[in-house]
C-alpha positions in Angstrom: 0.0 0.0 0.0 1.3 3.7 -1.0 0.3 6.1 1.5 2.0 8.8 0.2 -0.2 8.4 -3.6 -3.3 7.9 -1.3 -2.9 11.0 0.8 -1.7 12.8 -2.3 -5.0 11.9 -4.3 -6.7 12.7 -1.2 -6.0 16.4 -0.8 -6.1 16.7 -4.5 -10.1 15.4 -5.0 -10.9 17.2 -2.0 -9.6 20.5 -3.1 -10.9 19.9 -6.8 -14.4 21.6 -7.5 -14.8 20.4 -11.1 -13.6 17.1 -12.1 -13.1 15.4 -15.8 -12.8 12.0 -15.8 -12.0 10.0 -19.0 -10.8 6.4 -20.0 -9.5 4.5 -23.3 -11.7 4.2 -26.6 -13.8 1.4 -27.2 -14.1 1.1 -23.6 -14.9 -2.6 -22.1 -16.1 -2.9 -19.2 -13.5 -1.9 -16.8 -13.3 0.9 -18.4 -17.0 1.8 -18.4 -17.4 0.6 -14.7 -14.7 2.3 -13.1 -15.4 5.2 -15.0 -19.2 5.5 -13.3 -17.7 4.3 -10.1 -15.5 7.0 -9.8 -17.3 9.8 -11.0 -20.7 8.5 -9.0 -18.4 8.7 -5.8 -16.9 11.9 -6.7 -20.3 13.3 -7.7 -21.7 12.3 -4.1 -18.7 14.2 -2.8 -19.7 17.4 -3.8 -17.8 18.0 -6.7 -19.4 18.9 -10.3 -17.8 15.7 -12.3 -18.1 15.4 -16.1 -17.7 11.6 -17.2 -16.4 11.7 -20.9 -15.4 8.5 -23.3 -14.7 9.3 -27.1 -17.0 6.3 -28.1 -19.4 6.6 -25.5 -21.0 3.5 -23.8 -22.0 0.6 -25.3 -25.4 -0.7 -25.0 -23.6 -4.0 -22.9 -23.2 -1.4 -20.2 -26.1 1.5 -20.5 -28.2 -0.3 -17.4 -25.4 1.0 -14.9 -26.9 4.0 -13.2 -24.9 6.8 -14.1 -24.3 6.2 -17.8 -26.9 8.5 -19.1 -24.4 10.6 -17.3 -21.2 9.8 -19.8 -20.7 12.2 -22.9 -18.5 12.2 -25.9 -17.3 15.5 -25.6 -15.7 17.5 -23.0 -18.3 20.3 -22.4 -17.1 23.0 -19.7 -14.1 23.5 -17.5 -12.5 21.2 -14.9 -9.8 21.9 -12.5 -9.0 17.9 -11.6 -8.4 15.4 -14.7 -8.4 11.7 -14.1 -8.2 8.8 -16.3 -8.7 5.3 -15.3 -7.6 2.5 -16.7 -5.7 3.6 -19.7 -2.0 2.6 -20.1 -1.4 5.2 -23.1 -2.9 8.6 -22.8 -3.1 8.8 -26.7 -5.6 6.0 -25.9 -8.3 8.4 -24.6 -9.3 9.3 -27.9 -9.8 13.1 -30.0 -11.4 14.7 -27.2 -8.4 14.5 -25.3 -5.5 15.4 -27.8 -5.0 18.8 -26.5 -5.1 18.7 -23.4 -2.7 18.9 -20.8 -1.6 15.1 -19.0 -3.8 14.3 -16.6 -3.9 15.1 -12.6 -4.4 11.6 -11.7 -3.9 8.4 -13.9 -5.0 5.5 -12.5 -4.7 1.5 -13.4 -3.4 -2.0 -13.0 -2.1 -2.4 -17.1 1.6 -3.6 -16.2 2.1 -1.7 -19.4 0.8 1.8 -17.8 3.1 4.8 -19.4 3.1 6.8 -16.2 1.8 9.9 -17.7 -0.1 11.5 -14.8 1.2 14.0 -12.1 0.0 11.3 -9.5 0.2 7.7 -10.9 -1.4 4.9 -8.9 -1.0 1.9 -10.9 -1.0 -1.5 -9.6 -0.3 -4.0 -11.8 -1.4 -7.3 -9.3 -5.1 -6.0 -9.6 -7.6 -7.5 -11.5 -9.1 -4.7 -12.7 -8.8 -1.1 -12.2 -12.0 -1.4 -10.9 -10.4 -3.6 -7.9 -7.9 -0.6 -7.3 -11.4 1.6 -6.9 -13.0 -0.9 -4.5 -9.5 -0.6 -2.2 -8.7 2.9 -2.1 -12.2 5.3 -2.3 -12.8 4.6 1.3 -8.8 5.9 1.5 -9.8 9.2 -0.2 -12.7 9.9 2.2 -15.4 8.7 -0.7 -18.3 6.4 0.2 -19.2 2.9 -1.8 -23.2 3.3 -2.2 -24.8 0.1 -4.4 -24.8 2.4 -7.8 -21.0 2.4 -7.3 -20.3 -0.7 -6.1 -22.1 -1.9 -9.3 -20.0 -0.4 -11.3 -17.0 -1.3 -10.0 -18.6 -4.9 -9.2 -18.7 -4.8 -13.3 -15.4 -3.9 -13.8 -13.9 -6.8 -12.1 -16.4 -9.1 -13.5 -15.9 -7.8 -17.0 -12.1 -8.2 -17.0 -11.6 -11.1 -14.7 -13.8 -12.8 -17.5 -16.6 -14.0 -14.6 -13.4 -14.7 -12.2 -12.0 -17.0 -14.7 -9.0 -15.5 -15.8 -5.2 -17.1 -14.6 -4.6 -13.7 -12.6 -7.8 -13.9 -10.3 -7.1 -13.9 -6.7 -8.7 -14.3 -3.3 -8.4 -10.8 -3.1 -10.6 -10.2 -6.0 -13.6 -13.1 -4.4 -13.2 -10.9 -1.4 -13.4 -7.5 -3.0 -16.4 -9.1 -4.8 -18.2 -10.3 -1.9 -17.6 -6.6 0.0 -19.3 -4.8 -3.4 -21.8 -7.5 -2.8 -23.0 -6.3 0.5 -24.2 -3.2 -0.5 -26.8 -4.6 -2.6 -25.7 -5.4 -6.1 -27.2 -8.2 -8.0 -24.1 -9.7 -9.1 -26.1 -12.4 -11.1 -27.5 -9.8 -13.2 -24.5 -8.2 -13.6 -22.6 -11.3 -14.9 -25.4 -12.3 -17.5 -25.7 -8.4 -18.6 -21.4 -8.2 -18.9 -20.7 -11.8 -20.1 -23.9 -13.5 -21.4 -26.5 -11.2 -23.1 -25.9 -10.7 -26.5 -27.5 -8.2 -29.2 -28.9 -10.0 -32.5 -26.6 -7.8 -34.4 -23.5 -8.9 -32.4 -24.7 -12.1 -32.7 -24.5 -11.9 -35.9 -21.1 -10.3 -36.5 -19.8 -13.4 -34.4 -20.9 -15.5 -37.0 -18.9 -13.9 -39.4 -16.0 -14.1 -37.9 -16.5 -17.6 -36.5 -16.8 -18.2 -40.1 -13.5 -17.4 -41.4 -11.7 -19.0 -38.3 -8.0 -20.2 -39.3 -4.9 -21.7 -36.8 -1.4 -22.8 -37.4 1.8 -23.0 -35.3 -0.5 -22.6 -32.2 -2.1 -19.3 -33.2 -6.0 -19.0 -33.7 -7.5 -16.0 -35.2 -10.0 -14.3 -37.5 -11.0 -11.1 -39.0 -13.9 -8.5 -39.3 -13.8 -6.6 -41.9 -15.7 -3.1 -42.2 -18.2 -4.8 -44.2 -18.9 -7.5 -42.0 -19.7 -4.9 -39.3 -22.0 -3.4 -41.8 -23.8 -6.9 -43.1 -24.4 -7.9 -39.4 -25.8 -4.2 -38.3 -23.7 -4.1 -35.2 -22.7 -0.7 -34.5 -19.7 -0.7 -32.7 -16.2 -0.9 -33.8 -15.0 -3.4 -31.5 -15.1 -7.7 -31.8 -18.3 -7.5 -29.6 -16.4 -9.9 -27.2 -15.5 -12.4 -30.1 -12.0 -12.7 -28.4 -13.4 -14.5 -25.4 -14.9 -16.8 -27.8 -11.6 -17.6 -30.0 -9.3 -17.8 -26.9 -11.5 -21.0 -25.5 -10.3 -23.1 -28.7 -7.8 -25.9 -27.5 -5.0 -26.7 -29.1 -3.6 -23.0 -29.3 -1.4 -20.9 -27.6 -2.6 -17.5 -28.4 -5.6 -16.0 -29.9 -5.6 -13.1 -31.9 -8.8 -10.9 -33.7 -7.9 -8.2 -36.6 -10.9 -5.7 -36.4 -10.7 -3.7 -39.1 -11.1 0.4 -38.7 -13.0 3.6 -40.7 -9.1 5.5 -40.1 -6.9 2.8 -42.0 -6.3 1.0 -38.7 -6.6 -2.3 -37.4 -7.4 -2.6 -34.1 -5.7 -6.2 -32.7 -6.4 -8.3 -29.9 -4.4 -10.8 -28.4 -5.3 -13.7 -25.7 -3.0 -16.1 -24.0 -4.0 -19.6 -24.0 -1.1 -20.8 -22.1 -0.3 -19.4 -18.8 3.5 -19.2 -20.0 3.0 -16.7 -22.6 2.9 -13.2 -22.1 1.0 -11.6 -25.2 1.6 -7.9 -23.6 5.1 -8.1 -25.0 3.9 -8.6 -28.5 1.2 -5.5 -28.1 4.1 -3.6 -26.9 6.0 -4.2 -30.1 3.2 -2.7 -31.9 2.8 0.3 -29.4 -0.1 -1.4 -27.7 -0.5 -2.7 -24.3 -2.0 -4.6 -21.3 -1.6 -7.5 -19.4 0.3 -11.4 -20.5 -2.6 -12.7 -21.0 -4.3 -10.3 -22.7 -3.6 -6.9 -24.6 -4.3 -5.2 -27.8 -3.0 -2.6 -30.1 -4.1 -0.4 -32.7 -2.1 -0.7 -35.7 -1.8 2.1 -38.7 -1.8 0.1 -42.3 -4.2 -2.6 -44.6 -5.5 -5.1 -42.9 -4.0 -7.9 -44.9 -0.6 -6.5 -44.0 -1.3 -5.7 -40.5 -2.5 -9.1 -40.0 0.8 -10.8 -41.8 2.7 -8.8 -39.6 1.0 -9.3 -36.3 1.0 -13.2 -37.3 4.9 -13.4 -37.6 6.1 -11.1 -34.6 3.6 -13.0 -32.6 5.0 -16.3 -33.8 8.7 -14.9 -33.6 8.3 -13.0 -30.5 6.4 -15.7 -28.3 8.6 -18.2 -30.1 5.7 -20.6 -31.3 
């Protein structure tokens, strides 16, 4: 435990009047979570919070009370700027590009860059979320059930339902605590995990569809077209990773998501628990943990994807 950060973070959100709060594009549900956790606890502080994500929230995520409250544009001035769980401050999208580094920058990406005045990163944590559920009570900020069900979602979301290799008692007992204050943590799993729109349905078909492996690499591709056929709206796998990385007989899994800005966005899972996949993002200027990271790649898609295919094979050495 840092004291110093906590009583640093402290003074700061209790001095702050106006407070921006922000987190990566295409926001999963760590983001989206500890985003309304956060500002919700901030909010009930006093303070006059604006809650901002370039691509807003996705429809997974829109029954969290508090998400009506997120916008995709900063709108007014703040004196206190924190981002939560975003390794890369480029990461936090257009309406972010001019402004200053942010106040406080926290998360648990091993791959964080560091970039806030007051960094509290903890890489052993689940989610960023988790680091929310330890250290609001620290800063003088109370846990009501509309917060602890977004945070609640953020450690669900990226703990994959408390299945992946990096969960910890820790994480069953900051679970449980969220728990008693009301949350339905069923519904919560089935809304984060289980649900799924027709659309997205749909768009999983497609790229269950055109499925290949070799050398102990599983992937496939959506295509900008495929995201049209299917009518899902986002610009994200709709969870498809989860999907490809519970084939056996790989080592990594790895979706190519095709963007409007010449891009690729890439996402890599770790089948074996000896393989750290953040190492490969990092190559391509992405991030995030060794089991699971992504990166978003400037080029065509058929030579993004040959080049993701052989530095993940060369770098993982499989």
């Amino acid at each position: 435990m840092n004291l110093d950060i906590d009583g640093e973070i402290k003074q700061r959100l209790e001095q702050a009047k106006n407070v921006l709060i922000t987190s990566h594009v295409r926001p999963d549900g760590d983001a989206i979570g500890s985003l309304i956790g956060l500002g919700l606890a901030v909010q009930q502080a006093g303070k006059n919070v604006q809650m901002v994500l370039a691509d807003g929230v996705s429809s997974t995520f829109r029954h969290l009370e508090g998400a009506e409250q997120v916008s995709t544009k900063v709108d007014g001035k703040f004196d206190t700027f924190i981002t939560v769980d975003c390794a890369d401050f480029k990461r936090t999208g257009k309406p972010f590009e001019q402004l200053a580094r942010p106040d406080i920058n926290i998360d648990h990406h091993i791959t964080n860059e560091k970039f806030g005045k007051l960094n509290l990163v903890e890489g052993q944590e689940v989610a960023t979320a988790a680091i929310l559920t330890n250290h609001l009570p620290r800063w003088g900020m109370a846990i009501t059930q509309p917060v602890a069900s977004a945070l609640l979602t953020g450690i669900i979301s990226d703990t994959l339902g408390f299945r992946t290799s990096n969960t910890t008692p820790e994480a069953l007992r900051q679970a449980a605590q969220l728990m008693e204050y009301g949350v339905d943590m069923p519904e919560l799993y089935m809304r984060a995990l289980v649900r799924r729109s027709f659309s997205s349905t749909r768009y999983w078909g497609t790229g269950l569809a055109k499925l290949e492996q070799k050398n102990g690499i599983v992937w496939t591709t959506l295509t900008l077209s495929d995201r049209k056929s299917a009518g899902y709206g986002g610009n994200d796998d709709a969870d498809l990773i989860n999907v490809i990385s519970s084939i056996d007989g790989n080592k990594v899994g790895i979706i190519f998501v095709e963007q409007t800005d010449k891009h690729v966005k890439v996402s890599w899972r770790a089948m074996d628990t000896g393989i750290n996949v953040a190492k490969v993002a990092k190559h391509f200027k992405g991030g995030g943990h060794a089991a699971a990271a992504g990166a978003d790649i400037p080029g065509e898609l058929s030579e993004v994807r040959a080049s993701v295919l052989h530095s993940t094979r060369e770098l993982l050495n499989i």
